[in-house]
C-alpha positions in Angstrom: 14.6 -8.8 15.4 16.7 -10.0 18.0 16.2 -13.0 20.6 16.6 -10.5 23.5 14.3 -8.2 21.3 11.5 -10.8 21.2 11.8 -11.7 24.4 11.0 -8.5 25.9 8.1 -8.8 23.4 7.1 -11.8 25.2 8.0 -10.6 28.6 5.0 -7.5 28.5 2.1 -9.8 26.5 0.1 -10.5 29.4 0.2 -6.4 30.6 -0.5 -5.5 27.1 -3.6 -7.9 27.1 -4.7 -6.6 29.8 -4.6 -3.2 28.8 -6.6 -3.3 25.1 -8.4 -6.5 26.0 -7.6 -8.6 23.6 -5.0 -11.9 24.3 -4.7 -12.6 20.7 -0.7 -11.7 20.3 2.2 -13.7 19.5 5.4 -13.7 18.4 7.6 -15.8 15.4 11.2 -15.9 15.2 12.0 -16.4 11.3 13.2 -14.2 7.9 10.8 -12.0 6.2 12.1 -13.6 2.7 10.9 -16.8 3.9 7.2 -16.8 5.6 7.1 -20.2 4.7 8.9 -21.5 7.2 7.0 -20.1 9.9 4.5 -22.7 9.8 1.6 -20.1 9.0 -1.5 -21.4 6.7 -1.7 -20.4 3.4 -4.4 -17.8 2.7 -5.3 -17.0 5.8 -4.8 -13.6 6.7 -7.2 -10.3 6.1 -4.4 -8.3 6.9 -0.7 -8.1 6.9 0.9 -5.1 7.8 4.3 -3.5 7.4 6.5 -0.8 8.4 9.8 0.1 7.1 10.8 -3.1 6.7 10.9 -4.2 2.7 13.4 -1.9 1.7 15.9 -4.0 4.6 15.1 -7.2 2.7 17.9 -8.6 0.6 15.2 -10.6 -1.7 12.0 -8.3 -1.8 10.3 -10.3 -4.6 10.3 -13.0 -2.5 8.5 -11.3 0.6 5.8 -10.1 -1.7 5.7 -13.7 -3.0 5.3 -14.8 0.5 2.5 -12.5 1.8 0.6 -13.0 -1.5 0.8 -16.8 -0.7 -1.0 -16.0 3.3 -3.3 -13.5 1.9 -6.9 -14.9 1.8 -8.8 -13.5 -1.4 -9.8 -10.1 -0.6 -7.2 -9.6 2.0 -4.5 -6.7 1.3 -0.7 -6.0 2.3 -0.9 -2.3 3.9 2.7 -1.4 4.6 4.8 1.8 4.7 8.3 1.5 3.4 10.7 4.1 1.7 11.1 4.6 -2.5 13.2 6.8 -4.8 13.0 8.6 -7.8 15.8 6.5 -9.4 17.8 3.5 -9.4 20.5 3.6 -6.7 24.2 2.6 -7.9 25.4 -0.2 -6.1 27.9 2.0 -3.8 24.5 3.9 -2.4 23.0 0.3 -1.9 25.9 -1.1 -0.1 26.8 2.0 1.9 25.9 0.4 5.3 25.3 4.2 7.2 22.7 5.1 4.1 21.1 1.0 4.6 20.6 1.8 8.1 18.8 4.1 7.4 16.5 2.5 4.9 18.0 4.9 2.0 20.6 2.3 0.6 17.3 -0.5 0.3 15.2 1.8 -0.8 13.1 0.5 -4.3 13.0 2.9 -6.8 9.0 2.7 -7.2 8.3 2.3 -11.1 10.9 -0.9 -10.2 8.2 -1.7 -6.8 5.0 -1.2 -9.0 6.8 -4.4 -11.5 7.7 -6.4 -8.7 4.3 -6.2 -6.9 2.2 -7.1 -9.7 4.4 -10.2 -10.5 4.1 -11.0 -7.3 0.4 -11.2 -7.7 -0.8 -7.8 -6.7 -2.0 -5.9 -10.7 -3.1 -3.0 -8.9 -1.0 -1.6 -6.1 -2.8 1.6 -4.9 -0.5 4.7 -3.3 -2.7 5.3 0.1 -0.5 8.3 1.2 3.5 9.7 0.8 5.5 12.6 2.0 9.3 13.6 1.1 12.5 12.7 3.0 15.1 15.3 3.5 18.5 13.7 4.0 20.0 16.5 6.3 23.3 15.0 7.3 26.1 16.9 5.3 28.2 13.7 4.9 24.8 11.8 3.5 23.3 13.9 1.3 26.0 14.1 -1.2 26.3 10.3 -1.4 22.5 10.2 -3.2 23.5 12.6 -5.7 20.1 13.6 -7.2 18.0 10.9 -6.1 15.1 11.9 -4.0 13.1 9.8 -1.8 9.5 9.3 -0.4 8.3 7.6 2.8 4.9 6.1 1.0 1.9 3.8 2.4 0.7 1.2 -0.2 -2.3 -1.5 0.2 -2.0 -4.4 -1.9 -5.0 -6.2 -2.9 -5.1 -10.1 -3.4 -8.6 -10.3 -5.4 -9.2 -12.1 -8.7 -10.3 -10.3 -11.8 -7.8 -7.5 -10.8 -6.0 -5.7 -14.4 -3.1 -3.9 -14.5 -5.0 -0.9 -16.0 -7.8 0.8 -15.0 -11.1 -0.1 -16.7 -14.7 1.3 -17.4 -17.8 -0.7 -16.7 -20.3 2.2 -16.2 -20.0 1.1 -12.1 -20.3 3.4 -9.4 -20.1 3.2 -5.2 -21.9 4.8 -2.4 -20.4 5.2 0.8 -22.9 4.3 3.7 -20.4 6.3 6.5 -20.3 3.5 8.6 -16.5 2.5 9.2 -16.9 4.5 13.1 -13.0 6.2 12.4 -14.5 6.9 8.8 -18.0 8.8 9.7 -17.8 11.7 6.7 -15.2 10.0 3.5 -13.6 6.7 3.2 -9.8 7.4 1.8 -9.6 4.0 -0.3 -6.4 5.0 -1.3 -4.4 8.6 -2.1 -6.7 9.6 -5.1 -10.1 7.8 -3.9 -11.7 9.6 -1.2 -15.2 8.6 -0.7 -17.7 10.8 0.8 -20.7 9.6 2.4 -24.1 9.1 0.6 -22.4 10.3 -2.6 -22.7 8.2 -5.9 -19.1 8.0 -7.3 -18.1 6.5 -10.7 -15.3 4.3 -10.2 -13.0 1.9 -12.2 -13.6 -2.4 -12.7 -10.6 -2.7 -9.8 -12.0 -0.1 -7.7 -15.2 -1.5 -7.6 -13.6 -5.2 -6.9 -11.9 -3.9 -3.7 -14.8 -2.7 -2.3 -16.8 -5.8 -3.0 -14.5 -8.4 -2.8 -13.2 -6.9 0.4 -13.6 -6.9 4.1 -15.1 -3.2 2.9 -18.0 -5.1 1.1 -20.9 -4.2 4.0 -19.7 -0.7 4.1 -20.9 -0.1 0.1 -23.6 0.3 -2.2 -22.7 -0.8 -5.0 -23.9 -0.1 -8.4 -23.8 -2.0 -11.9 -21.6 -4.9 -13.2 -19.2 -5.9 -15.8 -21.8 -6.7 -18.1 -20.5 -3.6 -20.0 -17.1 -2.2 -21.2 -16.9 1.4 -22.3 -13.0 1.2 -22.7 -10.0 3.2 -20.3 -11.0 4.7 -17.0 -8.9 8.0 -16.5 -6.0 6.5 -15.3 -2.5 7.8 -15.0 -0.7 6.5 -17.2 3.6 6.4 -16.6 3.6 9.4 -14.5 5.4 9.1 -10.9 2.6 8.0 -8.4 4.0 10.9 -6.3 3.2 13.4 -8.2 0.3 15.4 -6.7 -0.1 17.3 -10.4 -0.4 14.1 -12.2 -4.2 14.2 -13.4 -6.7 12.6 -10.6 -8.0 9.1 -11.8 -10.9 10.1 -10.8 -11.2 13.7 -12.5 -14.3 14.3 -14.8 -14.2 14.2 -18.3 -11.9 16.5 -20.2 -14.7 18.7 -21.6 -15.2 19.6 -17.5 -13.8 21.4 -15.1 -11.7 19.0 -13.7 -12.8 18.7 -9.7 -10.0 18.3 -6.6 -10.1 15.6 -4.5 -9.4 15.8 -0.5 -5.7 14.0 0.2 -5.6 12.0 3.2 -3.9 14.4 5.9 -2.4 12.0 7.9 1.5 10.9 6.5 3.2 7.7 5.6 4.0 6.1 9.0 7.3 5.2 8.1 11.0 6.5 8.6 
């Protein structure tokens, strides 16, 4: 962002206030790699949000470093960004039309899923993804083969998190009471919660609802007093697979059920 950029920001503050009601906007001039410059206090924030921005980072470790370090416990990265199916070669990365364009920055996302749990984050949950067509004839055969996905992730700073999904015998109920959420809560792109039902759900599933700003929203059901070994999880498959088998599908001896996908798409690029 640019000086003349932030100060047209600054310029339209007060109309904006005026306009939601709430005076509770402002502005930093800094580098996304290095949050800790900016003078904000460490774990601090419920939220920090994102979009299209990561994949224009020269050092994205160290922004997911950097948000993990404001996060307070229980508080989540939700950010859309652009991935790939693939490793780019460097001529793709440095191609400054296709970087532009957040192609050339773009994280290939078994590489993304690595980075975020170094960073602090075990269990990065897809919330919702849709393709991107590269249309321009003198772009597309740059890429070669590599496809690429505008995705949403939230990123969950809560101790006790694993990398791998767990069974404790727990379960949720959703009380319908987030007011843009009245009939299902989509937690993320495979957990859609309806209302008043009783669903079985992982040890990590069940921290980010109760270790969350979600926590009064839940019923929540049993403990880790118990371990009854893997959850249904999915394994090494691409998290954009919409075939890969649903984490929370019954067990193999049923019919496995569908779950309802999120409609709305990744609001990025």
């Amino acid at each position: 962002m640019t000086a003349e950029q932030l100060a047209i920001a600054r310029q339209y503050t007060d109309f904006h206030a005026q306009e939601f009601g709430y005076a509770n906007v402002s502005f930093l001039n800094g580098t996304i790699e290095k949050l800790e410059d900016l003078g904000l206090e460490p774990e601090s924030f419920d939220v920090i949000i994102s979009n299209c921005v990561l994949n224009l980072s020269t050092d994205k470790s160290a922004v997911l470093q950097g948000v993990q370090r404001l996060l307070k416990s229980g508080g989540e990265f939700y950010f859309a960004d652009v991935y790939t199916d693939r490793r780019l070669p460097e001529a793709v990365r440095r191609h400054p039309v296709l970087y532009g364009e957040c192609l050339g920055g773009a994280l290939y996302w078994n590489d993304f899923l690595s980075m975020a749990r170094t960073a602090g984050f075990p269990d990065p949950r897809l919330v919702s993804h849709h393709p991107i067509s590269i249309t321009d004839p003198k772009l597309a055969p740059l890429v070669g083969l590599a496809r690429f996905h505008s995705a949403t992730y939230r990123l969950f700073k809560i101790n006790g998190l694993e990398s791998a999904s767990e069974d404790h015998g727990q379960a949720v109920i959703y009380r319908g009471t987030l007011p843009e959420h009245p009939d299902r809560f989509p937690l993320d792109h495979h957990h859609v919660l309806e209302t008043g039902r009783t669903q079985p759900v992982c040890g990590n599933t069940y921290r980010m609802l109760h270790q969350s700003r979600f926590r009064e929203h839940f019923d929540l059901i049993g403990d880790f007093s118990r371990h009854f070994g893997p959850f249904p999880a999915w394994g090494s498959l691409s998290p954009f697979n919409d075939q890969a088998p649903d984490a929370l599908a019954p067990a193999p001896s049923a019919a496995p059920t569908p779950v309802p996908v999120p409609a709305t798409p990744a609001g990025c690029c």
